[in-house]
C-alpha angles and dihedrals in degrees: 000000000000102000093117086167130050121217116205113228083241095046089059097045080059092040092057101043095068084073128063090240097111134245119329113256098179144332142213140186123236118227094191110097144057111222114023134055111240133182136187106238121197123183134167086264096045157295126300143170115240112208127188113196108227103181112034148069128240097249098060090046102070091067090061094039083054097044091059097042085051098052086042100056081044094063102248111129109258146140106274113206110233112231117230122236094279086042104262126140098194121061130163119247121169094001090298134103101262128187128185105212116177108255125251128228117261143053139243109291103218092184131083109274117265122234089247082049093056103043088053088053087050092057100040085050087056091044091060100038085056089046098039094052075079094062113096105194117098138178139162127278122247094204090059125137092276091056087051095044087056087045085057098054096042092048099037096067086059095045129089115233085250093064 
């Protein structure tokens, strides 16, 4: 299960009233996922997504709560963070970094994409690099050539030369 981080029932009546999303009508944690704590939220208003960030800093979180909101008020389907009642989109639960973002939609494919799957992904992906040439915030990746580079040399010592 990938809920790291438990969220009391009256923690998160506090948490979301500090939003303008309405009362909390129920709550569930989501066992999809490897590296973040997520929760359904419902409340009388809709449904969200409750994450709490288990892994990074709030600093490196804003980029990532713009660029959705970005892609969202672009019209490209996405998670939109909700603000809460002074406009933020970050806020701390549980000692964490925690965002509300509206749920999408859907639900996890387990099976292997179809060619009609992929293709839809394909257009969505162009969709979103022609709209996101607009945004203007930018930041280093963390996956660059150095990060591989480190990856190698920690995974090369436990691999055959065959591998």
């Amino acid at each position: 299960m990938s809920v790291y981080t438990e969220v009391g029932r009256d923690e998160l009546i506090a948490f979301i009233g500090e939003y303008a999303v309405g009362n909390l009508i129920d709550y569930q944690g989501i066992s999809a996922g490897i590296e973040n704590t997520n929760y359904f939220v419902t409340t009388d208003q809709g449904e969200f997504v409750l994450t709490l960030f288990e892994q990074h800093e709030f600093a490196e979180l804003d980029y990532f709560l713009e660029v959705m909101t970005f892609f969202f008020k672009h019209g490209i389907p996405s998670a939109h963070p909700a603000e809460d009642k002074q406009g933020n989109y970050l806020k701390s639960l549980c000692g964490r970094p925690a965002a509300l973002v509206m749920r999408l939609a859907g639900h996890t494919v387990d099976q292997l994409a179809t060619l009609g799957q992929c293709e839809a992904i394909g257009d969505m992906l162009a969709q979103m690099h022609l709209v996101g040439e607009k945004f203007k915030h930018r930041r280093a990746t963390q996956r660059g050539a150095d990060w591989r580079e480190s990856m190698a040399e920690t995974l090369l010592p436990h691999m055959s030369a065959e591998q």
